[in-house]
C-alpha positions in Angstrom: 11.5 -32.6 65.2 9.0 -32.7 67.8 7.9 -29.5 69.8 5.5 -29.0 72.6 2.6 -26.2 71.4 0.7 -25.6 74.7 -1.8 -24.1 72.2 -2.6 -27.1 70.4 -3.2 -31.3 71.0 -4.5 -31.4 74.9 -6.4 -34.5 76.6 -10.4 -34.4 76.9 -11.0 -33.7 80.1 -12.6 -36.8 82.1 -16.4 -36.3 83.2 -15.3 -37.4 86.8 -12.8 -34.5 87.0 -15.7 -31.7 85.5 -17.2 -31.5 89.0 -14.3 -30.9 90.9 -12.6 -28.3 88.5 -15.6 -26.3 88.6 -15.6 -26.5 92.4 -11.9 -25.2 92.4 -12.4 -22.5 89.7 -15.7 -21.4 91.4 -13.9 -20.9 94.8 -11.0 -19.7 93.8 -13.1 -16.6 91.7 -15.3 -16.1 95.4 -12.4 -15.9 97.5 -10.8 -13.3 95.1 -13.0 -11.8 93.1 -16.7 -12.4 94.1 -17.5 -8.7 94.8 -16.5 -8.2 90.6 -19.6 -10.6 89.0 -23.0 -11.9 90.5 -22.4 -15.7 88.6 -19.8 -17.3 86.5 -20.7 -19.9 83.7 -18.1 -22.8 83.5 -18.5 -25.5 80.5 -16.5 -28.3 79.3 -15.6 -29.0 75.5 -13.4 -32.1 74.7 -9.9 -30.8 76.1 -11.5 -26.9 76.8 -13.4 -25.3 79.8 -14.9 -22.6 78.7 -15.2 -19.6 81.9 -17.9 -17.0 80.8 -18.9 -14.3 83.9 -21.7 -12.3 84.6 -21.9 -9.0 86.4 -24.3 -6.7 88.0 -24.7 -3.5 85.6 -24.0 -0.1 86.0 -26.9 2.1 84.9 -26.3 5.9 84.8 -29.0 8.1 86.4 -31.6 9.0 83.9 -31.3 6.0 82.1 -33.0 5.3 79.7 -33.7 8.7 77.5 -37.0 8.8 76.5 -37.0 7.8 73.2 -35.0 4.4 74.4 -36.9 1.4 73.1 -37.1 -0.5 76.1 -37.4 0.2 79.8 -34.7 0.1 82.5 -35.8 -2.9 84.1 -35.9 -4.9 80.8 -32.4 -3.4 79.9 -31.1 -4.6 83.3 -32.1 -8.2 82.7 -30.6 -8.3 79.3 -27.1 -6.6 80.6 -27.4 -9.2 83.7 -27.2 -12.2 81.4 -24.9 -11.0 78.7 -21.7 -13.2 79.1 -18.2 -11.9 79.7 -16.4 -14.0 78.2 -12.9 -15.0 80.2 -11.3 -17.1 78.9 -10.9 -20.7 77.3 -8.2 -23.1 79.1 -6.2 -26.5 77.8 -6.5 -29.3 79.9 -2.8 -31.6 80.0 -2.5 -32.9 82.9 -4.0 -32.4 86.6 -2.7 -28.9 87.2 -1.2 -28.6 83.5 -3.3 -26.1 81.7 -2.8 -23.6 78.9 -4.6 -20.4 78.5 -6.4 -18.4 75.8 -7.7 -14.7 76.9 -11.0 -14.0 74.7 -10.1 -11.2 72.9 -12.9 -8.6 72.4 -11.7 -6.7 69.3 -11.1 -9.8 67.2 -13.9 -12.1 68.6 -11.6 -15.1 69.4 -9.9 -16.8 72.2 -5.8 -16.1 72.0 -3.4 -18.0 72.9 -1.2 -16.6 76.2 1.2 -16.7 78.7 0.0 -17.0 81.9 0.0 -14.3 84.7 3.3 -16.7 86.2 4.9 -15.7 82.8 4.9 -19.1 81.4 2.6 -21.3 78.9 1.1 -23.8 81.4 -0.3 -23.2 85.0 -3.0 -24.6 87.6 -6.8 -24.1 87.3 -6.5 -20.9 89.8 -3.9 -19.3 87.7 -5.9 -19.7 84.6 -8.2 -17.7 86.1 -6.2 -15.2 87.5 -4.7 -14.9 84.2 -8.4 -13.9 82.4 -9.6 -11.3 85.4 -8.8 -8.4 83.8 -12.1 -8.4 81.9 -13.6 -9.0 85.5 -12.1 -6.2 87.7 -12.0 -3.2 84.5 -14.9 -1.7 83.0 
């Protein structure tokens, strides 16, 4: 017996569509949530797009303690381009992806339901889906 997995199998993702899913993803994440990271990082693997964001860091006053090995500045730069990682989703079909949060205490992606409490959802609600590492912390 045959059963759909949306968290296996999936269809590489055609080079002419890469430009325009990054376009939707990227204004989709300004409109609603551009005041939560400075850049996001969007990449394509076979069936995957990889979304990866970067935000401005929050430095306590009198950071760093003296002893710190670095300075502030040099701190800054390397918090500014650490990656938080979103999430990685499954392309289907136009408008048919799957979703896997990246899951901090186990250093993978896991499979999900999406914020619409089912397994497959538009670009927009893929993202939706992976802000909580966005807008906490």
């Amino acid at each position: 017996m045959w059963v759909l997995d949306p968290h296996s199998g999936g269809v590489k993702i055609p080079k002419r569509l890469q430009p325009k899913i990054k376009e939707r993803i990227l204004a989709y994440a300004q409109e609603n949530y551009g005041e939560h990271f400075i850049r996001l990082d969007i990449r394509f693997r076979s069936q995957f797009c990889y979304i990866n964001a970067y935000k401005e860091p929050s430095i306590p006053d009198g950071f760093p303690p003296p002893e710190y090995p670095e300075t502030k500045e040099k701190y800054i730069e390397k918090l500014r381009n650490d990656p938080i990682k979103l999430c990685r989703i499954r392309y289907f079909i136009e408008n048919r992806w799957s979703f896997s949060y990246f899951s901090y205490s186990n250093m993978q992606y896991e499979p999900s339901v999406l914020d619409n409490g089912t397994f497959f959802g538009t670009l927009e609600e893929a993202f939706e889906s992976s802000t909580m590492h966005l807008t906490n912390g």
